[in-house]
Structure formats: structure tokens, C-alpha cells
N, C-alpha and C positions, 0 to 999 in steps of 0.2 A: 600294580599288585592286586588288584581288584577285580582284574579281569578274571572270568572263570578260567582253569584248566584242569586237562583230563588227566584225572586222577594215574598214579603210577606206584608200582611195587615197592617199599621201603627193601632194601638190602641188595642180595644179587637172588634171583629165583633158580634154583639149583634144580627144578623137576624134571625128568628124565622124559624125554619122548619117548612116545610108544610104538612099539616096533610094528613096519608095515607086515600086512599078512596075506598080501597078494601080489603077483608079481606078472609082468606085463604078458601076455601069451605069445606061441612061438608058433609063427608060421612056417608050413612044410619048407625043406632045403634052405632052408635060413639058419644061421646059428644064434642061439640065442642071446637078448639082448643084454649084457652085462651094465648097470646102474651103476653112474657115477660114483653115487656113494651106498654101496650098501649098507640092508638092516645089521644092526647089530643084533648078537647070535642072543636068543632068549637068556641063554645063562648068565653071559656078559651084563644083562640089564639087570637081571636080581642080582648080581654081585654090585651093583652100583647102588642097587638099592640098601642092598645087607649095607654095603659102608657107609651111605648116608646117615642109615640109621645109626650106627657105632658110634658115626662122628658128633652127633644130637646128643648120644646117653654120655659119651665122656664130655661134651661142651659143660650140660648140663649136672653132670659128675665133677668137673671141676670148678663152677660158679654157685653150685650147693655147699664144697667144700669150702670153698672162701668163707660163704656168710655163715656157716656151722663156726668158723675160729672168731667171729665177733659174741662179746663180752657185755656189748653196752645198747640200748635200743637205737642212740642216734647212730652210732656206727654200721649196724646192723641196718638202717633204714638205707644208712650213704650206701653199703653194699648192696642194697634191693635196686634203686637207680640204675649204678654203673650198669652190674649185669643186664635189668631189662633193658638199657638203653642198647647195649653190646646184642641182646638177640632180636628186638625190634627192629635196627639200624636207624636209631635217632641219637640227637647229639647233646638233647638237652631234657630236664624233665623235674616234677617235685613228688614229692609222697606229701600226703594230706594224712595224719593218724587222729582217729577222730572216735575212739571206742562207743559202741552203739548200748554199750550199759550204763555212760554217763559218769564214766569214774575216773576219768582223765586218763594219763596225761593226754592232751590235747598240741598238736605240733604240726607244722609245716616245714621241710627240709626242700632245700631245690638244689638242683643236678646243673649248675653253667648258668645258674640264675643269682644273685647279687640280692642281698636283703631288701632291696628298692626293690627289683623285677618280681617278690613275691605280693610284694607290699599292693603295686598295680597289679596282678591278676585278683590279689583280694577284693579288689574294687568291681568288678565285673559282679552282675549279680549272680547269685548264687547257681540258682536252675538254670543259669546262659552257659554254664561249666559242665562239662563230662563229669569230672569227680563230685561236683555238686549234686547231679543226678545220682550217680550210683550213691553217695553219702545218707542222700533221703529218701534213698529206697525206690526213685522214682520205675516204671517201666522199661525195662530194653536192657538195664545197668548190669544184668545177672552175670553177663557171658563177654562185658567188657564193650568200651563204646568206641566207635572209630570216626575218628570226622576228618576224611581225606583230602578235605578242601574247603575252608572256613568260610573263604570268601564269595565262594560259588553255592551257600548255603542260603537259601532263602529264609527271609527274616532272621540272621543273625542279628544277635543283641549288639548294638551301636556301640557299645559301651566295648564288648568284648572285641570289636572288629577294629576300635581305636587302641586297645593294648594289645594286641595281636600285631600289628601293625609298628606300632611302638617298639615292640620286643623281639618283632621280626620271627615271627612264625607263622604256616600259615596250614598245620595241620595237629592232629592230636591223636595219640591212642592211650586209653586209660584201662584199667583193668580194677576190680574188686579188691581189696585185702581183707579175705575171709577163713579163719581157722576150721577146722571140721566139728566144732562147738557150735557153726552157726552164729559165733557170734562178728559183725562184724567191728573189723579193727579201722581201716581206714581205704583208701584207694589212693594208686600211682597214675600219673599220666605222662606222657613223653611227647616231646614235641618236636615235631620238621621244620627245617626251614623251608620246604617248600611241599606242596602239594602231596602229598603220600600217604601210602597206610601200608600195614605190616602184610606181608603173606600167608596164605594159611599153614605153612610149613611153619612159618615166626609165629605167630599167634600159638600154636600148641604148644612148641618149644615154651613162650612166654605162660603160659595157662599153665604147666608145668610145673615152671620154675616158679611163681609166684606161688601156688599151692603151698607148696613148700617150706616157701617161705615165711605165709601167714601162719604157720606153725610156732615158724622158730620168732617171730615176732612175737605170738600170745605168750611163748615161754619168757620171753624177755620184759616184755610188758610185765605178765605179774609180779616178775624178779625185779623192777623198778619201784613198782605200786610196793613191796616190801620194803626194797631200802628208803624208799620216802616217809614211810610210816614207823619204821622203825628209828628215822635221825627224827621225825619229829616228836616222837616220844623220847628220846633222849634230850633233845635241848629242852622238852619246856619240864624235865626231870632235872635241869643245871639252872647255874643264875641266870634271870633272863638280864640283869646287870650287874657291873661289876661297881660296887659302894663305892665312893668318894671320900677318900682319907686323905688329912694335910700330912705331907710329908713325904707321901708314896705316889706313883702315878702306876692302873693296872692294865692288864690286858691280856684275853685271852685269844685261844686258838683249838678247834674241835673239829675231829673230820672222825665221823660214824664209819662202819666196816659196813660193807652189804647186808648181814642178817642184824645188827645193832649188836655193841655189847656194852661191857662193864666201864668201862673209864669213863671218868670223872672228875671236876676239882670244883672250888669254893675257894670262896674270899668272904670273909664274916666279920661286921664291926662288932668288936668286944669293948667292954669295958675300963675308962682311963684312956681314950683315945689309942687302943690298942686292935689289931687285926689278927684274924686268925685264916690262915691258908691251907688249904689241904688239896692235893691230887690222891688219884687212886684208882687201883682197877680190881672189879671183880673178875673170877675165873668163867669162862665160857663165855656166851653167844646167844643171840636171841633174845624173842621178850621175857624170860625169865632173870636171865642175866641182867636187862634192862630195869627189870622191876626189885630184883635185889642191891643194885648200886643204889635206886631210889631210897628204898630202906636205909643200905648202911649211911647214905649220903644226911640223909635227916637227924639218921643218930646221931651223927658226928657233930654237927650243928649242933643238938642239945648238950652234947658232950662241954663241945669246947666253951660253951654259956659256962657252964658250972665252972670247969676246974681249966681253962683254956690255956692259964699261963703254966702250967706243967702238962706238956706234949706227951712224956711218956703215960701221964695219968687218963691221956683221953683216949691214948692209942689203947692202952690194956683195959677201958671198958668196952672199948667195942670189939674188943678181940673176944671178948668173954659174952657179947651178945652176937657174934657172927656162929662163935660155938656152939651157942642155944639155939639159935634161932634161925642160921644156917648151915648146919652140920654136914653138907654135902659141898660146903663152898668155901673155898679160902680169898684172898684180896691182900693186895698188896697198897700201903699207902705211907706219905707223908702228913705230916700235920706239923705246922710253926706257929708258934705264939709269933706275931711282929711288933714291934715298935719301933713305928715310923719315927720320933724325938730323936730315939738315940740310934738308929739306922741299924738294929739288929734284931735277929729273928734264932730263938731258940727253939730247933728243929728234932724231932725225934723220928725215925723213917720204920716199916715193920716191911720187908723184903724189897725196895724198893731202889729205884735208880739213884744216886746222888743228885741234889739239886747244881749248876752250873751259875759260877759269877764270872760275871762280864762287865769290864772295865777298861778304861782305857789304858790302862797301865799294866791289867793280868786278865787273864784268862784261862779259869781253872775249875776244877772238880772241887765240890767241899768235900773235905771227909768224914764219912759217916759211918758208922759202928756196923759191921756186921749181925741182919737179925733176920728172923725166917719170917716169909709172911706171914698174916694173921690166920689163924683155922688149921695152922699145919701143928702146932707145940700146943701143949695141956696147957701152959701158962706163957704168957708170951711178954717179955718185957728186956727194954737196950735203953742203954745212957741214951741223951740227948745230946745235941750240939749246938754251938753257938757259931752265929757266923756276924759278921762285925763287918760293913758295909762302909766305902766308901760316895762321900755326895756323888750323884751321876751314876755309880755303878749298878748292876740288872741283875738280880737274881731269878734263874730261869728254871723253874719246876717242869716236870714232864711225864709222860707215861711211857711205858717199856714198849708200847704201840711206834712208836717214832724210830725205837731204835733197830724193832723186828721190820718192819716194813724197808728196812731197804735191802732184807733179804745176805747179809754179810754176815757172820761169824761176831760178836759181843765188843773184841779188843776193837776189831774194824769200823763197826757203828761206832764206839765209843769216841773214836780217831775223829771219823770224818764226824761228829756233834764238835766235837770241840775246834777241829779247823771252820768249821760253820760259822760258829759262835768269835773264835776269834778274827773273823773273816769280814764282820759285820762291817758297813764304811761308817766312816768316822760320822757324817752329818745324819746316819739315823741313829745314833747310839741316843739322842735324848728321846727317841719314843719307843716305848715299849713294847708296842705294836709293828712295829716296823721290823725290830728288831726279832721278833716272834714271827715274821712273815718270812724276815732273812734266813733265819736256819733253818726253817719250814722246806722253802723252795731250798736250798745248796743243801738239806741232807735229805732230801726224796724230789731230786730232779726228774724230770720228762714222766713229769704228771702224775707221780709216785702220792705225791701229798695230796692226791684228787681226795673230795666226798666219799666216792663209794669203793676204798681201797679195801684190803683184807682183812686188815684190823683197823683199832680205834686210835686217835691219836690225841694227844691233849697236850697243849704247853699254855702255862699260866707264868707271866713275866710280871716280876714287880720291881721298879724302880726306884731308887729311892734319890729325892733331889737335894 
């Protein structure tokens, strides 16, 4: 494998011969000499061209359209791959995203490469790599680097010519990933298994499509750099733990929408060995939303200090300070005094879902008094309820995010939460955690309950032993 060889065309070379323009001469009483194969007629070759060309703009009209329906930047990177592998004619390949303003995310993705086979090219030093070069700007990187033959390459780095070898390739082509900001984002390379480099018909195609693509990458990139900044301002606006009380064992669960929003819960040691729990959501989206839950979340906690063990009293002052002080915003919440002693939690809710108990012997909706969210009524106040726990059994609080997010109609979501819940297997019902994973996953299957879904999601489980 070490031996050099002459280099050769990655794919099939489609280029049209050029048609001869002279033809043999005809001596007198001879008749002339008719060629084996004649030229094709001028028109014939521009029509081979016209469809060439056709066939380039809809290839690349339909590998645009592909990565235009990706959502997510690693998907969107796996689409960047496949395609240039499919217009270069190579079979294997990784994208390096390495933002050149230093603001992350920072990522390597491989195309027929195994989290080990990235792990070894990381090893190789860095300026011995095609993508390494173009990353730091080196010389030649602008217009994409081709290295048709690794091993026939004088002074190749030892290092790269043992994982080369290793990982059975023995060619590269790499391209720029650069947005029209100039800024760049990262670089792709693709690799042969044997000797080759792309055409210059492949190369523009690919120059092309990549363009393109470094677009929809920087649009996706900031749409990431957003939702990570906005779940991180939401979690360190939540408990960064949840208290240690005898009696109860807790456990939560929080997945942020793309732009951040309102949902919320708390768990708060009160006084006389008592806890107070609350979920909730404010109205809209964004850091405004984010930084209003903040507010009402603090209030709430001062609230339930003072007068905690009457739920309807905590809810009606912050209904009365959401008015004042948000009058463009309504939220919907629960709040329960608990005590763990006596395994019961008197609950008051202001537009809000029912909390869910889960047991080994039922599983059921509590019921709870109809009342409009907070910020919608001049005065806003509902009975409270008592719910009376059995040892072992789970009381499961939640936000209206869980039940919108599976995109079904109120009685349907309601349906499938409680086949979830009563669904849970027997040997996780003592962790309340598990138990909060299990309805998580069976009511937003195939990736529904991901991080950065449409809305917010929150379930706060507390068990009582």
C-alpha cells in the first residue's frame, strides 16, 4: 500500500469529446472516405451539454432540498456528508465545526467512521490534516485541498501515514465550511479508499453545494448557540437541587423549547417538617418569558414562607402581583403545602393540569376544582384540595408542555398520560425518577421529549415512603 500510484478520477468522468473539425481529403475518382465513426453533429454536443448541465442543477436542487428539511445542526452536518460524499465519489468522510469566533459549539461528526476511527485521526498532528490546514487559515486551504495520494506524498507525517493505513484510506478531499459573513464555521473532508481525487466537473458541483450549505449551517448554528443559552438560563433560574425531606423522596424532569420559555417548578423546605411544591407556566416564549417565570418563581417562594400551609392564600397573592407587575402576562400554576408525616398534600391549582397519583393499586387524575389562570380574572381565587397518599404511591405534577407536545387533541393526551403512568413496571415504581423518565419516554416517543422540542416541559414526581 505504500507503493506510489497514478493518481485517478474519483466517480465516472462524463466530459463530452470535442468534435473533429477536419476530415480526411478526397482524391480525384475516388469516392470519399466515409469514417468509421463519425463526428457527432454540433447540435447533438450542445444538447449533451444543455442536459449535463440540467442534470448538475436538479442533482444539486435535490441534495439542497434535503438539508433545507434538517432542523438540527448535527443532522444537518450528517446531510452535508452524505451529499458531498454522493458528488465527490467517496464512501467515507467527517465534518470538523470549529467556529472561527471562538463561541462554540465545537464538534466532529464522521461519515463510515466509528467514534474510535475519529478518535485516531485526532491523533495525527494537526497541520499533517487537510482540515487542520484549512481550520488555521494555513496557505492553499481557500479553494479546498486534494491529496490524491497520501502515500506517494513526500514527507507525510508518520503519524498520519500509520492511521491512514490503519483506517484504510489512502486519499482526501476537503473543502472550507464558509458562510458569506466570512466567517468561518468549520471544514468537511472525504476519503478514498484508494488513490483518487474528485473531477473538476465534482469539484464545482461540490464548491456549489457546500456554499450553500455553509449558509444553512450559520443559520442553524445560531439557532443552537440560542437554545443553549436560553435552557441555560432557565435551569440556573430552577432548583439547582431538589431538598432532602424524611418521608418523601423527589425528583424532577425539564426539557426547554428552542427559543426558552415559562415553565417551571420548586420544591421548598417549610416549616414543621413541611414542603411546599409548586409547577407552572408563564404565557409566551423567549428571554422575556424566561425572566418573568424568574420573578413569579421567587415570589412564590416568599409566598409560601409566610402563609404556605393555605395554598389558596399564596396562589391569590401572586395572582394580585402577576397583575401589578405583569399585566401583559398571565401563568398558570399549582402550589401544595406537603406533609410528608401524614402523606398528604393540600393542593390549590389556578388554570392548571391535575396533578396524577400513581400506585400500585390505582391510577388516577386528582380532582381539582375548576379556576382560570392567574392575570386572566380581577380576583382570582378556588377551593383547595386534599389528596391523602398511600406509602409507595407517586404523586406526579406536570406542565400543559408534556401534554401539548404530543401534538393530539386534550382528552387524547390526557388518555395516553395516564396509560403512561399506569404503564410504569412494577420494579421502578419505588424511584421517582425512573418513574418520571417512564412517562416522559411512553407519552413523547421517537424523540418527542428531546431538549430542544417546541415547548417546555416539566414533571416534578414526589413519592411518599
Amino acid at each position: 500500500m505504500n507503493a506510489p500510484h497514478p493518481p485517478k478520477v474519483a466517480g465516472i468522468d462524463s466530459t463530452v469529446p470535442a468534435p473533429a473539425h477536419t476530415v480526411a481529403p478526397v482524391t480525384a475518382g475516388s469516392s470519399p472516405a466515409v469514417p468509421a465513426n463519425p463526428p457527432a453533429p454540433a447540435g447533438a454536443v450542445l444538447q449533451d451539454r444543455l442536459a449535463g448541465w440540467v442534470s448538475d442543477l436538479t442533482t444539486l436542487h435535490e441534495l439542497t432540498e434535503r438539508l433545507a428539511r434538517t432542523t438540527t445542526l448535527d443532522e444537518a452536518l450528517q446531510e452535508v456528508l452524505r451529499a458531498g460524499a454522493a458528488l465527490v465519489g467517496a464512501r467515507r468522510g467527517l465534518v470538523v465545526m470549529e467556529p472561527g469566533d471562538g463561541l462554540g459549539p465545537d464538534t466532529t461528526i464522521g461519515l463510515g467512521l466509528a467514534r474510535a476511527d475519529l478518535g485516531h485521526i485526532e491523533t495525527v498532528p494537526r497541520s499533517a490534516l487537510s482540515y487542520g490546514r484549512i481550520l488555521d487559515g494555513l496557505p492553499g486551504g481557500e479553494g479546498g485541498i486534494a491529496d490524491p495520494d497520501l502515500f506517494a506524498q513526500e514527507g507525510l507525517d508518520p503519524r498520519h501515514r500509520e492511521v491512514a493505513a490503519r483506517l484504510g484510506y489512502a486519499a482526501s478531499y476537503a473543502l472550507p465550511l464558509t458562510a458569506d459573513t466570512a466567517v468561518r464555521l468549520g471544514a468537511a473532508v472525504w476519503l478514498y479508499d484508494e488513490p483518487a481525487e474528485p473531477g473538476e466537473r465534482q469539484r464545482h458541483l461540490a464548491g456549489l453545494y457546500v456554499r450553500y450549505a455553509a449558509e444553512h449551517l450559520a443559520r442553524l448554528l445560531e439557532l443552537e448557540r440560542t437554545r443553549t443559552s436560553m435552557a441555560t438560563m432557565s435551569d440556573e433560574l430552577l432548583p439547582a437541587r431538589l431538598p432532602r425531606v424524611g418521608g418523601v423522596q423527589l425528583a424532577a424532569r425539564h426539557r426547554t423549547g428552542p427559543l426558552g420559555g415559562g415553565d417551571w417548578y420548586d420544591a421548598l423546605p417549610l416549616p414543621d417538617a413541611a414542603l411546599g411544591l409548586a409547577v407552572g407556566s408563564v404565557t409566551g416564549s423567549g428571554p422575556s418569558a424566561v425572566a418573568a417565570m424568574g420573578r413569579l418563581r421567587a415570589s412564590l417562594r416568599a409566598y409560601a414562607v409566610m402563609e404556605g400551609e393555605d395554598p389558596v392564600a399564596v396562589l391569590s397573592d401572586l395572582e394580585l402581583l402577576l397583575r401589578l407587575t405583569e399585566p401583559a402576562r398571565s401563568a398558570t400554576a399549582l402550589f401544595g403545602y406537603c406533609e410528608p408525616a401524614a402523606r398528604k398534600i393540600t393542593l390549590a391549582g389556578a388554570g392548571h393540569s391535575p396533578p396524577l397519583l400513581i400506585g400500585q393499586r390505582r391510577t388516577e387524575f386528582v380532582e381539582t376544582s375548576v379556576s382560570a389562570p392567574l392575570g386572566m380574572l380581577a380576583c382570582w381565587e378556588a377551593p383547595s384540595v386534599e389528596i391523602l397518599a398511600e406509602p409507595g404511591e407517586t404523586v406526579l405534577l406536570y406542565t400543559d408542555g408534556l401534554l401539548h407536545r404530543t401534538g393530539e387533541g386534550t382528552d387524547r393526551a390526557f388518555a395516553r398520560l395516564h396509560a403512561a403512568a399506569a404503564s410504569v413496571p412494577r420494579a421502578l415504581r419505588g424511584d421517582p425518577g425512573a418513574i418520571a423518565d417512564h412517562v416522559l419516554r411512553s407519552v413523547l416517543p421517537d424523540g418527542l421529549d428531546a431538549a430542544d422540542g417546541a415547548e417546555d416541559v416539566v414533571l416534578l414526581a414526589v413519592r411518599f415512603e
